[in-house]
C-alpha positions as a Markdown table, in Angstrom:
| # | Residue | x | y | z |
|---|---|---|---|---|
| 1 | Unk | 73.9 | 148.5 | 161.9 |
| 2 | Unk | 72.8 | 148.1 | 165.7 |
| 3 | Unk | 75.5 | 147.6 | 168.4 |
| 4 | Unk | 76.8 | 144.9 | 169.5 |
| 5 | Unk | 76.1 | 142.4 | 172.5 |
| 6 | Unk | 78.2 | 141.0 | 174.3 |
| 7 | Unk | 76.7 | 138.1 | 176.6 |
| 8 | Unk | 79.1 | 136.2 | 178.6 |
| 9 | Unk | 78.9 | 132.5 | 180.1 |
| 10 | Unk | 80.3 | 132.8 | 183.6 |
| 11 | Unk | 80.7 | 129.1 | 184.5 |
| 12 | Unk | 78.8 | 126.1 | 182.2 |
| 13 | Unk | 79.0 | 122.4 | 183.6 |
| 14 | Unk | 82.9 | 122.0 | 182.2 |
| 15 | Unk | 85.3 | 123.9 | 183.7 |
| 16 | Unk | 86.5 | 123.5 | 187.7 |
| 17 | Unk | 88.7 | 125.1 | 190.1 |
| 18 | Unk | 91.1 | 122.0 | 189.3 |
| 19 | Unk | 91.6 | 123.6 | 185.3 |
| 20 | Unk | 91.5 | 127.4 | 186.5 |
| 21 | Unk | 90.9 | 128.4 | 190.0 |
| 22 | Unk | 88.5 | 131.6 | 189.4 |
| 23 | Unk | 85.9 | 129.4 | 187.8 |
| 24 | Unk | 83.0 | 130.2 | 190.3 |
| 25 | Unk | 80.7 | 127.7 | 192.1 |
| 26 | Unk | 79.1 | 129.0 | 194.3 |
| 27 | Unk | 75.7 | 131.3 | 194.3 |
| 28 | Unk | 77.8 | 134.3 | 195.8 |
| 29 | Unk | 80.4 | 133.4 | 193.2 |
| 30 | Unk | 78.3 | 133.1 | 190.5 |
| 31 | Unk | 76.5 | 136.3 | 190.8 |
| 32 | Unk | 79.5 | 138.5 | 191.7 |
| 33 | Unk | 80.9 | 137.1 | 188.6 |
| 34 | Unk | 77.9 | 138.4 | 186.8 |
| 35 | Unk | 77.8 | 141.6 | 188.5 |
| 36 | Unk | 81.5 | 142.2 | 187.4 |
| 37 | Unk | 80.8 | 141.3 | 183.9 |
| 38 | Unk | 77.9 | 144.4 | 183.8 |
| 39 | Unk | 80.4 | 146.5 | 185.2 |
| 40 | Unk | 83.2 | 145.5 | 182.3 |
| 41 | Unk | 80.3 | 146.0 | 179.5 |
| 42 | Unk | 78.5 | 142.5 | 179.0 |
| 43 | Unk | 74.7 | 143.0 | 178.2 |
| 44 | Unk | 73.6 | 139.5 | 178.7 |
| 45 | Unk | 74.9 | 136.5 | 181.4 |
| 46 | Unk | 74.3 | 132.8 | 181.1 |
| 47 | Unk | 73.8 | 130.9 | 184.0 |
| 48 | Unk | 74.7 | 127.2 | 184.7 |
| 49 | Unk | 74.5 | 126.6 | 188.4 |
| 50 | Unk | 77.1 | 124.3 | 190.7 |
| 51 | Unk | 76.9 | 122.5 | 193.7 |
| 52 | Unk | 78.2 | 124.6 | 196.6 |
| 53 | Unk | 80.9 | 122.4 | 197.9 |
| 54 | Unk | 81.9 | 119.8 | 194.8 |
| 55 | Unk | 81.6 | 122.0 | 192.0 |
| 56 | Unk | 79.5 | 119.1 | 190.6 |
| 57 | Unk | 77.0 | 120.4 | 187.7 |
| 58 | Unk | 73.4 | 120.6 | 188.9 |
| 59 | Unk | 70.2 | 122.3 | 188.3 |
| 60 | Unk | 68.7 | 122.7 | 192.0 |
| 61 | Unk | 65.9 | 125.7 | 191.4 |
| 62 | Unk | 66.8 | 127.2 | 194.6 |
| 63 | Unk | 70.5 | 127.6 | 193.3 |
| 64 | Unk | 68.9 | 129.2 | 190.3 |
| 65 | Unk | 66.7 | 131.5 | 192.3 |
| 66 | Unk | 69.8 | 132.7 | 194.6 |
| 67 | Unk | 71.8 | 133.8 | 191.9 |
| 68 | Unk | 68.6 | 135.3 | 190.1 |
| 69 | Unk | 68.0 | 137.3 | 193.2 |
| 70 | Unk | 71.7 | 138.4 | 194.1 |
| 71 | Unk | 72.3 | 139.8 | 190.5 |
| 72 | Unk | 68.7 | 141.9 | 190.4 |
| 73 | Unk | 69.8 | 143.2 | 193.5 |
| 74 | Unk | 73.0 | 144.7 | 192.0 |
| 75 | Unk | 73.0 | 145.4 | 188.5 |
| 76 | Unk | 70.2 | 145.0 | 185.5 |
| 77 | Unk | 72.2 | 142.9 | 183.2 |
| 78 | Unk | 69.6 | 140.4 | 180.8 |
| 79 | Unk | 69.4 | 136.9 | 182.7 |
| 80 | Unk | 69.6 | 134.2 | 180.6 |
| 81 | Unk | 69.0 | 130.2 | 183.0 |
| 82 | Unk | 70.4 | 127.7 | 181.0 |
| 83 | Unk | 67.8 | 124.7 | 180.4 |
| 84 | Unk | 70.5 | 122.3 | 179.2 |
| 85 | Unk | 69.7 | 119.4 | 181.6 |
| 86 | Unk | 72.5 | 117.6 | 180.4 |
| 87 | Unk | 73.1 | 116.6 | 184.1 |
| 88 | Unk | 69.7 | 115.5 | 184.7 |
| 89 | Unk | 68.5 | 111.9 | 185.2 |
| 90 | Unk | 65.3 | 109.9 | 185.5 |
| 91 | Unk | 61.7 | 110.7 | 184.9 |
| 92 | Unk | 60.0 | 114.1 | 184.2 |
| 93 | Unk | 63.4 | 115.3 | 182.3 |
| 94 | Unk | 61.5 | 118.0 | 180.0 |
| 95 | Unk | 59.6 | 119.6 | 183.7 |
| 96 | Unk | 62.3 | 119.2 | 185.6 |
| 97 | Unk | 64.5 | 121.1 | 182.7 |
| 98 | Unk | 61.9 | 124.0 | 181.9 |
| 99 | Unk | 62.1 | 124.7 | 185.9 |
| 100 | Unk | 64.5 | 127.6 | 185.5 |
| 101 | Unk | 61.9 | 129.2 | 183.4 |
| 102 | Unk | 59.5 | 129.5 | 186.2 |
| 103 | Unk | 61.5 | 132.5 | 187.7 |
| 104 | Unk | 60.9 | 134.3 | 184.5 |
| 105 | Unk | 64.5 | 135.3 | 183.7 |
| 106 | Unk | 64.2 | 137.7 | 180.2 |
| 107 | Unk | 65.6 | 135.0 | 178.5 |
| 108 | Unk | 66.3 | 131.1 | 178.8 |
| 109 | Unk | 68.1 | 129.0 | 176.3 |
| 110 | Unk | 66.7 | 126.4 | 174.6 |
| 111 | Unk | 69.4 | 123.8 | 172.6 |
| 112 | Unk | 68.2 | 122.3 | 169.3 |
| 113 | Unk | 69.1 | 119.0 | 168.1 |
| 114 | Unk | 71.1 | 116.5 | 170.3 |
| 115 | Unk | 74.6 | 115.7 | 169.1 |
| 116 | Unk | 77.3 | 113.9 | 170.7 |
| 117 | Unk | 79.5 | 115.4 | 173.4 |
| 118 | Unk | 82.4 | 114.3 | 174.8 |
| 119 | Unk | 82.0 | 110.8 | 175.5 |
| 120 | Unk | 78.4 | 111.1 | 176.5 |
| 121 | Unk | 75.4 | 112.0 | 174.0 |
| 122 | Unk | 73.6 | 115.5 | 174.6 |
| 123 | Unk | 70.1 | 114.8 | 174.0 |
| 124 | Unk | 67.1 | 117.0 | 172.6 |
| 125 | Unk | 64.3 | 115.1 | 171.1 |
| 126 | Unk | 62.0 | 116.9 | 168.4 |
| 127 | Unk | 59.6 | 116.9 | 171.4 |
| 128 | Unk | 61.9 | 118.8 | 173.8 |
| 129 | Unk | 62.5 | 121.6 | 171.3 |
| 130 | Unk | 58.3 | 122.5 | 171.1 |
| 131 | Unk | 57.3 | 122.0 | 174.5 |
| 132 | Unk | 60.3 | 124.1 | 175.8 |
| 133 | Unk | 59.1 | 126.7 | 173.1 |
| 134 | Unk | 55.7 | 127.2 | 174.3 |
| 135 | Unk | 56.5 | 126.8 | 178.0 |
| 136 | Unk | 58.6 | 129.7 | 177.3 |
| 137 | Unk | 56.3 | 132.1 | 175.1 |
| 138 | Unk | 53.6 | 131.2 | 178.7 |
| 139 | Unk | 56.3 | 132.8 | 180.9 |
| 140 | Unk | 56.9 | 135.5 | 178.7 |
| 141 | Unk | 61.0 | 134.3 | 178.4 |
| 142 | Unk | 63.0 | 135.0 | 175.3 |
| 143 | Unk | 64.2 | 131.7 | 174.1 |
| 144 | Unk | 67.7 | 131.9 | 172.7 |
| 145 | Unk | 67.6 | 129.4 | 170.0 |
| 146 | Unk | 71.2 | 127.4 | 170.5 |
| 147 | Unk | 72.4 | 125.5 | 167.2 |
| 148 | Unk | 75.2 | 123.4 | 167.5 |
| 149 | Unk | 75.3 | 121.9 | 163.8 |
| 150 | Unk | 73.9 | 122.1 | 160.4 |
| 151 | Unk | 71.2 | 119.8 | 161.2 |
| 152 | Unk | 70.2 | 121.5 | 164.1 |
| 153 | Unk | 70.0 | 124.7 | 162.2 |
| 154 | Unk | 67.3 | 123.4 | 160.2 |
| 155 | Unk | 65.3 | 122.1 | 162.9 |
| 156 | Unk | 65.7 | 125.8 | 164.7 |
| 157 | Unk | 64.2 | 127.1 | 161.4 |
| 158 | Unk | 61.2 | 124.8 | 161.4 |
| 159 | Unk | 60.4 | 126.1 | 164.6 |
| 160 | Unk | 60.5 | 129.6 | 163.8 |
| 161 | Unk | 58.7 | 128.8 | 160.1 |
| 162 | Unk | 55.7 | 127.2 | 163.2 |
| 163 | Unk | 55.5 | 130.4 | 164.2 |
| 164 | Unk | 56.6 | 128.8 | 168.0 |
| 165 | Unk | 59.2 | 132.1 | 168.4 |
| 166 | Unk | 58.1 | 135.6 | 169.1 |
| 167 | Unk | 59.6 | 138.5 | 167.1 |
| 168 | Unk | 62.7 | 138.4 | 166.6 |
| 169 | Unk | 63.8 | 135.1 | 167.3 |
| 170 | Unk | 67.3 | 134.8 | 169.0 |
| 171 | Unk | 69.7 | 132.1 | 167.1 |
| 172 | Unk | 73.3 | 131.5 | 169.0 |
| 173 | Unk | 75.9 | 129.5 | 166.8 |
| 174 | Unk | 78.2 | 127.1 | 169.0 |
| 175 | Unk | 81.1 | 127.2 | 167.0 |
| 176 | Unk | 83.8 | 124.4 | 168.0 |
| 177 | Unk | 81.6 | 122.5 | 171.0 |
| 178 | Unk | 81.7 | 118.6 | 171.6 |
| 179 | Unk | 81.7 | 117.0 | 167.8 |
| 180 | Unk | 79.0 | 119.8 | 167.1 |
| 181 | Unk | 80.1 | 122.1 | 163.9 |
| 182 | Unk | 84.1 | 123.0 | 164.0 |
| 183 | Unk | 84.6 | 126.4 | 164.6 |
| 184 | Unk | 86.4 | 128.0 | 161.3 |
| 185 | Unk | 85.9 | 131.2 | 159.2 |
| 186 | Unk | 84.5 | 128.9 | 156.0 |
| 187 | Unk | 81.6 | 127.0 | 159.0 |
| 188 | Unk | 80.4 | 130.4 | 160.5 |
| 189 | Unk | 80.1 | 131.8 | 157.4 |
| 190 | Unk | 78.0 | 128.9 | 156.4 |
| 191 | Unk | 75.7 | 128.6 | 158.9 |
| 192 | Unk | 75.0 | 132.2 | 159.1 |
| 193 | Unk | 74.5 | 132.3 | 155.4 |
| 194 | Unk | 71.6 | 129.8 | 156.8 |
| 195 | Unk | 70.2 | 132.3 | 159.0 |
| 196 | Unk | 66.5 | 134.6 | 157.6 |
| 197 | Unk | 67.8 | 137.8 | 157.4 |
| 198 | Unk | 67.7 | 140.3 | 160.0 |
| 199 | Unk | 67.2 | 138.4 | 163.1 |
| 200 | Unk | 69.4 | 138.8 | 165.7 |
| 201 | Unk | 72.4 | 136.2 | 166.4 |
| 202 | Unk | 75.3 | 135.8 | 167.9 |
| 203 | Unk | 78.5 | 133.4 | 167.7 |
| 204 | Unk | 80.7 | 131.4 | 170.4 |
| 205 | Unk | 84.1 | 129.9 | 170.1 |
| 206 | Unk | 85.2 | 126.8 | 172.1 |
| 207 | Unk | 88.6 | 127.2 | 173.5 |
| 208 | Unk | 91.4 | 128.8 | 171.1 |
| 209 | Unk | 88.5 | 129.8 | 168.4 |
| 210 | Unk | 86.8 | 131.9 | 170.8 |
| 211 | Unk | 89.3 | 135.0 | 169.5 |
| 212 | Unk | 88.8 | 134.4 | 166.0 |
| 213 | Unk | 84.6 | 133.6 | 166.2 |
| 214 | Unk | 83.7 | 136.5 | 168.0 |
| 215 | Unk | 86.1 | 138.9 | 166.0 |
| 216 | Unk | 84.6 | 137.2 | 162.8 |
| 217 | Unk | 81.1 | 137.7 | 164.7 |
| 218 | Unk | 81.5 | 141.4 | 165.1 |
| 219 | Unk | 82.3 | 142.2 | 161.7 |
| 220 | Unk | 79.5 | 140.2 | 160.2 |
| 221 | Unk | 77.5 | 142.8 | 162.5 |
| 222 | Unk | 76.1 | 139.6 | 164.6 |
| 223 | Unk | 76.8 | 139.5 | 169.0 |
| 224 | Unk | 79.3 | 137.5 | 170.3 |
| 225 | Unk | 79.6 | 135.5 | 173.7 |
| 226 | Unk | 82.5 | 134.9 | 176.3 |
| 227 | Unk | 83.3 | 133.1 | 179.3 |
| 228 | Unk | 84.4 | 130.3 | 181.3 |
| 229 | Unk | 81.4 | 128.0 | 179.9 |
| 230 | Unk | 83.7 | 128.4 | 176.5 |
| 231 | Unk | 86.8 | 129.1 | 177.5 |
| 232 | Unk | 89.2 | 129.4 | 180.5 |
| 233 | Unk | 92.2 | 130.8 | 178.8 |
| 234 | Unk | 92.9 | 134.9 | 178.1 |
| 235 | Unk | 95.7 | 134.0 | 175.8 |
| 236 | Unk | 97.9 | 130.9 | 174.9 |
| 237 | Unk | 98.9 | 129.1 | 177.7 |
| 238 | Unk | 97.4 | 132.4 | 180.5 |
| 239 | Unk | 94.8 | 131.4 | 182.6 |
| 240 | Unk | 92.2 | 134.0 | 182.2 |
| 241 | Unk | 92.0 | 136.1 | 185.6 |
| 242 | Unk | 88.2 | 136.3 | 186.0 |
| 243 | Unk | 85.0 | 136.1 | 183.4 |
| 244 | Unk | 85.2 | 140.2 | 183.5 |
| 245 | Unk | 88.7 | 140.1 | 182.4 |
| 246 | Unk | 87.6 | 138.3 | 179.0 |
| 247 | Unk | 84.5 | 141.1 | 178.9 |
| 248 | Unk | 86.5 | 143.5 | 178.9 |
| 249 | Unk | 88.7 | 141.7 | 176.2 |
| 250 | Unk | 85.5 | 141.4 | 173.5 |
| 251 | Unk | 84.5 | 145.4 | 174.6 |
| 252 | Unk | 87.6 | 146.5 | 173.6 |
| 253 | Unk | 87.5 | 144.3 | 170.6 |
| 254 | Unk | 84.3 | 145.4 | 169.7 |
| 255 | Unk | 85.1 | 149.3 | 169.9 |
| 256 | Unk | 88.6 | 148.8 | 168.2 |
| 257 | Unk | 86.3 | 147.1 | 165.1 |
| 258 | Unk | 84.6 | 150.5 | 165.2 |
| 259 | Unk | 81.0 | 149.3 | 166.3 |
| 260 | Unk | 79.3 | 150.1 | 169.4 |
| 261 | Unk | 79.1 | 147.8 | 172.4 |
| 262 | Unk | 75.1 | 147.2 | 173.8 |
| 263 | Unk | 73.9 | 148.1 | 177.2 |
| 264 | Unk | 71.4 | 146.0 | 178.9 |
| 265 | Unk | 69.0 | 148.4 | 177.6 |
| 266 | Unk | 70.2 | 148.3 | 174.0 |
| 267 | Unk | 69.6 | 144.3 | 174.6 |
| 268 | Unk | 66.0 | 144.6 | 175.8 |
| 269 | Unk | 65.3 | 146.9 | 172.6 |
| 270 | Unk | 67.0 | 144.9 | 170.3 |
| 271 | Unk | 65.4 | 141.3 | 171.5 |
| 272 | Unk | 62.5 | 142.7 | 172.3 |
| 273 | Unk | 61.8 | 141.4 | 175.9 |
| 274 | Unk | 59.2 | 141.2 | 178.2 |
| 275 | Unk | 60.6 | 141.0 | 181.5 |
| 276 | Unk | 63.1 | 142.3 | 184.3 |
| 277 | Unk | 64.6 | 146.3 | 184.6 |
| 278 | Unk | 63.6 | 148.2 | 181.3 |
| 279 | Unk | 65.4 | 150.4 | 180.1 |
């Protein structure tokens, strides 16, 4: 049994200041919010970046590269850009999308499948899912495979059958999100039953599931994944205090289950990746 990660989702394109007032927007915000998160045991951090003053979802790459910059100067926590795009409009939507993966963070994810979300549709055509693959193998960035549904499951796996994934592939499970998969015991152990055995994956819960996923995650020895992106609640009707707050929440979780909780060093060893601090 290896230890556990714990990778956390500081801010997504949901959440605003309006719904809990510590969601950050900012750069500064951002990273601080990362750096606090190392401190309180997370190995990994997603990033989703903001615009300054509106909090409005973007994907400007010098946003990306402040953030980048601000957490390597402070702590060695595993990077991981989002490539989601779901803000992005117009031509060149693929380029413009794989941009993040030009600052060669150790990891970037890479969403299978396109499903409906909210009242808007979250697309990912057959095409996105190879190019982004390859693009990402050039860079030497770990793509963390993100299923959101059965179906999407099996197009991750068709993609790893190509051979388009480096050893070990990285599968998260988005329990819960948009009309993607619900999040109960009976679905996660479903699509993990789906999974090639042992590669490394980890689980998220949207909202109120986010308790029960990542305990359910831990003691089917996969890593789990907290944060605002998911979540913006520490308990029923509490506003968590900060993204650290709800680290320090899954640590204790994961130590209480009796496993071990994975520095970013354990993470680079256990994903095998290329780039940033080794350990």
């Amino acid at each position: 049994m290896d230890k556990t990660i714990v990778s956390v989702a500081v801010v997504g394109s949901g959440p605003t200041k309006e719904m809990n007032p510590a969601v950050p927007y900012t750069p500064k915000e951002i990273a601080q919010a990362a750096i606090e998160c190392c401190r309180a045991g997370a190995g990994i951090v997603h990033i989703h970046v903001r615009h300054p003053e509106t909090g409005i979802p973007c994907s400007r790459i010098e946003l990306f590269g402040e953030v980048v910059d601000r957490i390597r100067q402070q702590c060695d926590i595993v990077i991981n850009l989002t490539t989601s795009g779901a803000n992005i409009r117009g031509e060149n939507i693929i380029e413009r999308r794989l941009e993040p993966v030009t600052l060669q963070p150790e990891i970037c994810s890479l969403d299978v499948g396109s499903m409906n979300f909210g009242d808007g549709v979250f697309i990912n055509p057959p095409e996105w899912g190879r190019v982004a693959a390859q693009r990402m193998r050039e860079y030497h960035v770990k793509p963390e495979i993100e299923v959101f549904d059965a179906g999407h499951m099996r197009q991750a796996l068709k993609l790893i059958d190509d051979g388009l994934f480096d050893d070990p592939p990285f599968v998260q499970l988005c329990m819960g999100a948009g009309w993607g998969i619900e999040a109960t015991p009976e679905n996660l152990l479903f699509m993990q039953s789906k999974l090639p055995p042992d590669i490394p994956w980890s689980v998220l819960g949207v909202g109120r599931t986010q308790l029960p996923m990542i305990t359910m995650g831990i003691l089917l020895n996969g890593h789990i994944r907290v944060g605002f992106e998911d979540n913006i609640y520490f308990r029923r009707g509490v506003l968590a205090k900060s993204n650290a707050e709800m680290v320090e929440l899954a640590v204790n979780l994961v130590e209480q289950l009796q496993h071990e909780v994975a520095t970013p060093s354990d993470v680079r060893r256990i994903l095998n990746l290329f780039n940033g601090t080794k350990g």
